[in-house]
N, C-alpha and C positions, 0 to 999 in steps of 0.2 A: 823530610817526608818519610824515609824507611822507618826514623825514631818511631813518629807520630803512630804508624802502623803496627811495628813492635809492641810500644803500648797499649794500643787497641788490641792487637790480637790474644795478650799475654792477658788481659782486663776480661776479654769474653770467653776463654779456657780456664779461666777460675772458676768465673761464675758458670760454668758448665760443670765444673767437676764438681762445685759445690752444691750442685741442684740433685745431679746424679748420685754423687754418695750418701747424700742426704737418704734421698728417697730409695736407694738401694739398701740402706742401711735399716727402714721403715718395712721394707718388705721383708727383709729377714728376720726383725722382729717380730714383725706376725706368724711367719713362716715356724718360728719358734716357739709361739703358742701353742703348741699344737704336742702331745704326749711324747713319749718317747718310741723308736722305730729302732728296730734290730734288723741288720740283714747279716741273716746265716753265711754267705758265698764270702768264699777267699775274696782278700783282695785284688790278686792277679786276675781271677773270675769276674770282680765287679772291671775292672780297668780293660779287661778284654770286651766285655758288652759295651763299654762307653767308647771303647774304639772300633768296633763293627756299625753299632746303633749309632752311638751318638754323632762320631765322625764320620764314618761311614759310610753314613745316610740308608744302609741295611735294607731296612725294613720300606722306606719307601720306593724301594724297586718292586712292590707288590705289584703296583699299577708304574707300570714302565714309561710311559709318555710323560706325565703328570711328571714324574721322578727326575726325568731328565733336564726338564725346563727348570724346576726346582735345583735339580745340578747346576745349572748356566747361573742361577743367583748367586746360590749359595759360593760356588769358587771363586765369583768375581768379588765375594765381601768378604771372602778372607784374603786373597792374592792383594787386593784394593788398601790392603791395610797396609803391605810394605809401602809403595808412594804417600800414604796417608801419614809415616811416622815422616818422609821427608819434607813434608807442607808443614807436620806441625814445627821439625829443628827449622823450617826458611821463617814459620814466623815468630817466633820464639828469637832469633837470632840474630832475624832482620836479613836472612841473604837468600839466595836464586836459586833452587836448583844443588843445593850442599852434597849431595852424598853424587850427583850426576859430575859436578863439574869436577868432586874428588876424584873422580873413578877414570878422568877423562887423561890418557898418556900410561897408562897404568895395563894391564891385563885384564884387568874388570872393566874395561870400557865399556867391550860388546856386552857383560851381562848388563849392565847399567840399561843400555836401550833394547834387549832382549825383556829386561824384565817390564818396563815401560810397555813395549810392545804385545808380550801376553795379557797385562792388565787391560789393551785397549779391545783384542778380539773377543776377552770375555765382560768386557762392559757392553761391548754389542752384543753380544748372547745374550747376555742381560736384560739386555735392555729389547729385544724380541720376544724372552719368555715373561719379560711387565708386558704388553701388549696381548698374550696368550693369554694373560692370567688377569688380566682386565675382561679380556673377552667373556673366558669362562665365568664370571662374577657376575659382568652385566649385560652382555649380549644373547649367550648362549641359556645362560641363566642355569645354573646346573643343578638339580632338584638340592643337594645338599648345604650348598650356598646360599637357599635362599628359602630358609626353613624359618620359623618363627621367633627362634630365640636367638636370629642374625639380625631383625630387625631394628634400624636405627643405629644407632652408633657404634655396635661390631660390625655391620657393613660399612660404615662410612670410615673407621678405624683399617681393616683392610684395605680399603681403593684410596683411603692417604697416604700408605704406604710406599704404595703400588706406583702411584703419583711422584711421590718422592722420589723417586728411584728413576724415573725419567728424567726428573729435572737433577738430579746429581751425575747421569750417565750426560747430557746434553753439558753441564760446565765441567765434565771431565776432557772432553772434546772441544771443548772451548776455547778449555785453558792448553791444550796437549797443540792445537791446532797454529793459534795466534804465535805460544811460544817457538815452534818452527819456524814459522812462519817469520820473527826477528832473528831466529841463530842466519835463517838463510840467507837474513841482508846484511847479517855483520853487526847486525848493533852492538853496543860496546856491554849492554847490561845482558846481556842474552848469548852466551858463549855457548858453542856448539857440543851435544850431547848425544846426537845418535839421529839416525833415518826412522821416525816413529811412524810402525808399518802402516795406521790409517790415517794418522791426522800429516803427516806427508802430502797426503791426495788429500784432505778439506784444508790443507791449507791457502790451496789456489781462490777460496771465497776472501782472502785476504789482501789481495792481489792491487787493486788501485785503491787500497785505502793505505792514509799516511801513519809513519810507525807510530805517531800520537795517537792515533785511532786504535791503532792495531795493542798497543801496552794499556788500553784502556779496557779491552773486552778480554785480554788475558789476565787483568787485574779483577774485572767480575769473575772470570768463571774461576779463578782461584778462590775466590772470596767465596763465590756462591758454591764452590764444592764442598771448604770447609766450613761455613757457618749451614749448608745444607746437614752435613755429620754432625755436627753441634746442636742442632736442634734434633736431628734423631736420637742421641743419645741423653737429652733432656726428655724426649717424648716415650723413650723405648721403655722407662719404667712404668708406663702408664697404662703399657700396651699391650695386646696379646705377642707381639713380637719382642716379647722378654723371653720367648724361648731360643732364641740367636743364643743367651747367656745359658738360660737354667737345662737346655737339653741335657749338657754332657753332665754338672752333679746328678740331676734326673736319671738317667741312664746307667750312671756310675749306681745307685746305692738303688735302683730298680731289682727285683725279687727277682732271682734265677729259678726258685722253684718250679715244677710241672704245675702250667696253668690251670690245672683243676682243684690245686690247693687253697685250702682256704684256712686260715688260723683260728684255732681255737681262744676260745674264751679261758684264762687260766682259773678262775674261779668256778665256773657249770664244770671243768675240767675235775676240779679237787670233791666236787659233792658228789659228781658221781662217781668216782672213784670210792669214795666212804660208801654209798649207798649200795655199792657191790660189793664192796670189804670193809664191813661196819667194825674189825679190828684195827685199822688205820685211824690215825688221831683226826679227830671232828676237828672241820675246819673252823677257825674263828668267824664268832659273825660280825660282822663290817657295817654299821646300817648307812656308811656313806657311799658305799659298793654302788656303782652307776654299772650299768649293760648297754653294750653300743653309745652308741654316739649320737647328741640329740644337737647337741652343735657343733662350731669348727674348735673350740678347745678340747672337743673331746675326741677330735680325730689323733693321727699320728702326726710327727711334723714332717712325714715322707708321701702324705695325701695331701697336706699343704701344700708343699714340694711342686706337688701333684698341678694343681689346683694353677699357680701363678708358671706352669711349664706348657701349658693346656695352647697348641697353635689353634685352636677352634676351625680344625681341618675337616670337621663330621665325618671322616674315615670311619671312626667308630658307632657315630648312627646310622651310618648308610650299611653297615654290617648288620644293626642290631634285630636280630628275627622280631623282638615286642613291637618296634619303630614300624618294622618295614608290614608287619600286619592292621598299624594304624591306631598302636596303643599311645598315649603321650610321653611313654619312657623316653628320653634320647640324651645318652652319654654323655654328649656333648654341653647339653644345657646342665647336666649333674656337674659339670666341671664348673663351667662358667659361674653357675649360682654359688658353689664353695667358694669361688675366687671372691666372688662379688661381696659373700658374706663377711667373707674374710678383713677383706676393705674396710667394710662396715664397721666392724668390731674395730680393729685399729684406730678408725677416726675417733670410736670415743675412746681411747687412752692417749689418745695424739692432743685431744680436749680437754679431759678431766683429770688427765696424767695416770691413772690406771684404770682399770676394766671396771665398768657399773653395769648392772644389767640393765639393756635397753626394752628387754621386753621383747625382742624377737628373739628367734632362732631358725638355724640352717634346715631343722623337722617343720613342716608346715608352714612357715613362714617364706621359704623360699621353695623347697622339696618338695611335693604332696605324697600323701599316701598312695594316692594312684600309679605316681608314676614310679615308687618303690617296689609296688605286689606285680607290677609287669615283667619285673625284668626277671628271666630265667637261669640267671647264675649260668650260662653258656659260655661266657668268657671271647665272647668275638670282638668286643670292644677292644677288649686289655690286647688280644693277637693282633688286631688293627693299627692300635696305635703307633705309629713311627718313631716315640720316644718314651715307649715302655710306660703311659699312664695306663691305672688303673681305676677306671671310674667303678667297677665292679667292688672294690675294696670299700669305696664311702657307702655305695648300695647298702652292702651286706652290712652294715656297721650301722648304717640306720634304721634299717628294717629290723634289728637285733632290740633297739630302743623302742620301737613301736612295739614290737613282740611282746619281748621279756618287762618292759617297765609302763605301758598304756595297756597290755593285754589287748591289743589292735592288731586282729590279723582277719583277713577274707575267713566263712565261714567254712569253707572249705578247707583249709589250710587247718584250723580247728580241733575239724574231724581227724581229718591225719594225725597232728599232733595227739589227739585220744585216744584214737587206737595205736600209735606208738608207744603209747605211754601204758596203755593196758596190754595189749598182745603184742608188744616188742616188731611189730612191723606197720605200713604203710596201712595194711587192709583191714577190714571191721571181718576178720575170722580170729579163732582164739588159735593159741599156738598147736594145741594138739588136732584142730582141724585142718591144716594147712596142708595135710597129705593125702586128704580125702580127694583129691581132683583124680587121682592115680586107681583107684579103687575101679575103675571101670574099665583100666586098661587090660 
């Protein structure tokens, strides 16, 4: 029987790892379509932002309550990963309990079931703040959750999560609960490991049922905790909760500059330079020179990055002054849509073995010009975000492509452009009128 199990178990963590590195491997290729990305910051600089932000969790203590529930998950799915590595050597190896029953006459007893026992008060934290965050989702309904571009399957993508997480916290307790529940009556396969401070007390639901009964529901919820993580980790590529992985590179190679920076173009860089000091060598002309970015190749591959790290938390729409006065800008969907396109494009080289143009693109096809001339370069999104995206960066980078290569810009925007170009400022005065306002002083 163990054999039989062995084999099955060792049969469905292949085919898991093979699904996963596949498609992880798929996403970074895409991820790597995408131009090249410099970050100026030390790397001590970038490793200190990915361990404030990215571990941290920093930034989401903006909004405190929210933060903390988020706390209760988030500890209990890294803490959940030491028991996690001992299910996988019990199946893998065929035995009970390996590093518990090692540990057991030893000096690491007590942490053996100390560490058992932290894992179980914050799988119930956990498993309170899925309950909280179900609420806020579907009950409470919280303006940001339930905006246009969550409808349909990024809502339903969220509350499967959310779902999962209950039913992995329930055969964690399952399994924690039954196996007490045989160390306390001596079975011979079930050797005694420690007082586990909650399933101790649910163990007494086990009480007039026979140990056949009882190694039967400790054999599901073992089963069903790790084919429960086996299937999240098949699903997690697919999902907006690929940021569990992409946070910390995300964070790590995210810009330390002053959020009012914004990069120049190196070429408008080099002509105006010559056009102010016509002694400076004329730039070469390019005629395959592209401005901004009209799709996802001609992004960076750190708004890619961007794009597949994106928790679709609308933190940054619910910030955004264009959103919040009822323009259709919202950050949020600027990410989603990159991502999506993103997708897009990969499938046909996933098909035809390299890129062919399909005829769309991430301008207009997914983007619109409307909701690019909304947004006001304020930067509340990029301060928002909990893991250092910047949907501000693809804006600008698109609007630069409708600008400089469609000549598409509101006609107001025009006029500015006009008189900046004739009177070197904003306003329709010539430069030597511009003192004239003082004349009456």
């Amino acid at each position: 029987m163990h054999l039989i199990q062995q084999v099955l178990f060792i049969s469905v963590l292949s085919a898991v790892a093979y699904v996963f590195i596949k498609k992880s491997l798929s996403i970074y290729r895409n991820i790597m379509l995408g131009k090249a990305f410099n970050s100026y910051s030390s790397s001590s600089e970038r490793m200190k932002n990915m361990l404030l932000v990215g571990l941290g969790q920093k930034k989401m203590f903006a909004r405190p309550i929210a933060a903390i529930f988020h706390l209760f998950i988030y500890a209990a799915f890294v803490i959940t990963q030491i028991e996690l590595i001992e299910i996988v050597l019990d199946g893998i190896l065929g035995q009970h309990r390996l590093l518990g029953n090692a540990m057991q006459g030893t000096s690491l007893a007590g942490l053996y079931n100390f560490t058992i026992s932290f894992i179980e008060i914050l799988s119930l934290l956990a498993l309170i703040a899925t309950f909280v965050f179900l609420s806020r989702r579907n009950l409470i309904k919280l303006p940001r959750f339930n905006m246009a571009e969550l409808k349909g399957w990024p809502m339903k993508d969220a509350n499967f999560i959310l779902l999962g997480e209950i039913f992995l916290v329930t055969c964690i307790f399952t399994m924690n609960s039954a196996d007490f529940a045989l160390q306390a009556r001596g079975n011979e396969h079930y050797h005694f490991t420690g007082n586990f401070v909650l399933s101790q007390y649910i163990a007494s639901i086990w009480s007039g049922c026979s140990d056949t009964t009882i190694i039967l529901f400790e054999r599901l919820g073992w089963w069903g905790h790790i084919i429960g993580i086996f299937g999240f980790l098949v699903y997690l590529p697919f999902s907006k909760h690929l940021h569990i992985l992409l946070a910390f590179p995300n964070t790590y190679f995210s810009r330390t500059e002053a959020k009012g920076y914004i990069s120049n173009m190196p070429e408008i860089t080099r002509e105006i330079k010559y056009m102010m000091d016509p002694t400076q060598p004329a730039p070469e002309a390019n005629p395959d020179m592209k401005f901004g970015a009209r799709d996802v190749q001609d992004l960076t591959w750190k708004n890619l990055l961007d794009a597949y790290s994106c928790t679709e938390c609308g933190r940054c729409t619910s910030a955004c002054p264009a959103n919040l006065t009822g323009k259709k800008l919202s950050p949020r969907k600027i990410m989603m849509d990159t991502r999506d396109r993103l997708e897009e494009v990969g499938k046909v080289i996933d098909t035809k073995g390299k890129w062919e143009d399909d005829g769309k693109k991430l301008l207009h096809d997914y983007i619109t010009q409307e909701e690019l001339s909304a947004c006001t370069t304020c930067n509340a999104c990029v301060e928002e975000c909990p893991i250092n995206i910047s949907p501000l960066d693809i804006i600008v980078q698109l609007r630069r492509n409708l600008i400089m290569e469609e000549s598409n810009a509101p006609a107001e925007w025009n006029n500015m452009f006009g008189n900046i170009e004739t009177n070197g400022a904003p306003w329709k005065f010539s430069q030597q009128d511009r003192g004239n306002w003082s004349n009456e002083m």
